[in-house]
N, C-alpha and C positions, 0 to 999 in steps of 0.2 A: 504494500500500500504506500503510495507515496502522501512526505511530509504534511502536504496540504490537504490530503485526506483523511492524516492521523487528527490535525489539530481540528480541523469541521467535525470528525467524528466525538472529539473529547469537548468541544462546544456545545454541541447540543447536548449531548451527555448530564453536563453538567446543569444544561438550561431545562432538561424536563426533568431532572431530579428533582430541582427548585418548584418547577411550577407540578410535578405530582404529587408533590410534597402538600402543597398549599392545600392541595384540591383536599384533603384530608383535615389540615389542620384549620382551614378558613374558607369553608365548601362553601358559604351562604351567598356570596358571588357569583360563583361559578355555576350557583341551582338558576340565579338571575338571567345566564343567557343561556339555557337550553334552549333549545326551539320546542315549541309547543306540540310540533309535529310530531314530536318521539313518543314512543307508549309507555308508558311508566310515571314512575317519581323523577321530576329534574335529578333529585338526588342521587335518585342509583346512578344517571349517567356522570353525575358528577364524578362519585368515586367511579364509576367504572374507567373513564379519561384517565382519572388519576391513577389507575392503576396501571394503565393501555399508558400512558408516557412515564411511567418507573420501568414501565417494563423493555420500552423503546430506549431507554438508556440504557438500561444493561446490558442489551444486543448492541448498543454504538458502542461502547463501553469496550466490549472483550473482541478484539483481532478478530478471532474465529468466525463471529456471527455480525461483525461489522457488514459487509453486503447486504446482507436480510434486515438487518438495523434500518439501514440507510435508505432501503426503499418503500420498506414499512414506514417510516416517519414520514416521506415524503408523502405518501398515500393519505399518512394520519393528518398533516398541516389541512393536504387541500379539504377530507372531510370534515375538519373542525371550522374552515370559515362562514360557514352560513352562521353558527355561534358568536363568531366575534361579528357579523352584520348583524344579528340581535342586538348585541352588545352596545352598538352606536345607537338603535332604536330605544332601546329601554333605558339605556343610564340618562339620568335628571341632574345630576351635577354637572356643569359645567368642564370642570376640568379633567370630572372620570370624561367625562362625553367625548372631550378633546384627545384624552390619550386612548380612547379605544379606537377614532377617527384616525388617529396617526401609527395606531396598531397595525388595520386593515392593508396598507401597502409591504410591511412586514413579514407576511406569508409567503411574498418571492422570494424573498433571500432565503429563509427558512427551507422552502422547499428546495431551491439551489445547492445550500449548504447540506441538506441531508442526500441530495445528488453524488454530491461530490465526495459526501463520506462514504457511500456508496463504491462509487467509481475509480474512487483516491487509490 
């Protein structure tokens, strides 16, 4: 795997440790931008996300299953955006509202980046 794949790969690694983390420890956000269209409790998909990006960093994570890492998270980013377009619709703050606005173009790189951890 070359350099630029190792470090894409130990990036996101790191970045959905964080954010599956959250999903656990401060799910009541994350219940906020379900889509409505899912069947269930927001909640289950919450933790469910959050367990589906602990788990995507473990595969970025370890050499061996980096490939499968890398094109499963890409798969995961593009199915999570109709959520972060919730996101923009439902938050009433001003400022969340701004930084979910400035979230939505962040899916490319994301997806890029887990390309290349991928490909790397």
């Amino acid at each position: 795997m070359s350099r630029s794949g190792r470090r894409a790969a130990l990036r996101l690694a790191a970045l959905l440790t964080t954010t599956g983390t959250l999903h656990f420890a401060a799910p009541k956000p994350f219940d906020a931008i379900v889509p409505t269209s899912l069947p269930g409790s927001a909640r289950f998909w919450t933790y469910a996300s959050g367990v589906v990006e602990l788990g995507l960093a473990g595969l970025l994570a370890n050499p061996r299953t980096r490939r499968a890492g890398g094109t499963l998270a890409a798969a995961f980013f593009v199915a999570v955006f109709p959520g972060n377009v919730k996101a923009v619709r439902v938050l009433s703050h001003p400022a969340l509202r701004a930084a979910a606005i400035a979230r939505l173009p962040l899916q490319v790189p994301l997806v890029t980046q887990a390309l290349a951890a991928r490909d790397g």
